[in-house]
N, C-alpha and C positions, 0 to 999 in steps of 0.2 A: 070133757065137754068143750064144745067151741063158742068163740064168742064174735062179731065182727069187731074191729077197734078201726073208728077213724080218725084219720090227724088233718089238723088244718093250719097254717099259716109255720109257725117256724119247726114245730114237729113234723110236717108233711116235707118239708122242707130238710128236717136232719134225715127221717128214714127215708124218702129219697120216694115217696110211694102214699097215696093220697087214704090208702087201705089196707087190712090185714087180716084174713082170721087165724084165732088164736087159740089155741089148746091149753084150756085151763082146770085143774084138777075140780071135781065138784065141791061146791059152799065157798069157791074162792069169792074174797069181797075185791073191791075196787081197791083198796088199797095192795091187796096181796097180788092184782093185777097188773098195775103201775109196778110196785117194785121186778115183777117178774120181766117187764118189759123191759124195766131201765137195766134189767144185768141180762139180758138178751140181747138187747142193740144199744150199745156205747154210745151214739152218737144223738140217742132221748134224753142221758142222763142232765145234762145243762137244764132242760125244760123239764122234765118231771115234777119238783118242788112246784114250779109256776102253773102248769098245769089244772085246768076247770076240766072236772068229766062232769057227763050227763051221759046217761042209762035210758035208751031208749024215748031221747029228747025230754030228757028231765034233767035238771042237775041230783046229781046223786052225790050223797056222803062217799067218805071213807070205806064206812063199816057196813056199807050197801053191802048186801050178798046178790052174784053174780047169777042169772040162770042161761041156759043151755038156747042158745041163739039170740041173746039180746045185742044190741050194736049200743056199743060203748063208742063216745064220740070224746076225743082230747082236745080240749078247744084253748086258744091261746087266756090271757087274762085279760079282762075287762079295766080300761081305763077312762078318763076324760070324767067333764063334769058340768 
């Protein structure tokens, strides 16, 4: 199944490309998707850990399971106070 993945500030920045879609086997969760990413393109692995997703403009867990055209968004971390 495909999923879209977007990156924004230093992810969009390493892949070199603001968007992606993805081929990801079915019941893949969020987490099994980030790691599939980070040993796909070398140059996410730095930001992976740091990494906020959201699931169709939601934040989403880990253990989120994936479905068949949702847009996964990799959003930097949230700082300040």
């Amino acid at each position: 199944m495909k999923v879209k993945v977007r990156f924004f500030a230093a992810s969009r920045e390493a892949m070199g490309t603001g968007e992606i879609e993805q081929e990801i086997p079915p019941g893949s969760t969020v987490e099994e998707l980030m790691t599939l990413l980070a040993n796909e393109y070398p140059a996410l692995r730095p930001y992976a850990r740091l990494i906020k997703v959201a699931v169709n403009r939601q934040y989403a867990a880990p253990e989120t399971e994936l479905r068949e055209g949702d847009e996964v968004a990799c959003l930097p971390p949230v700082g300040g106070g």
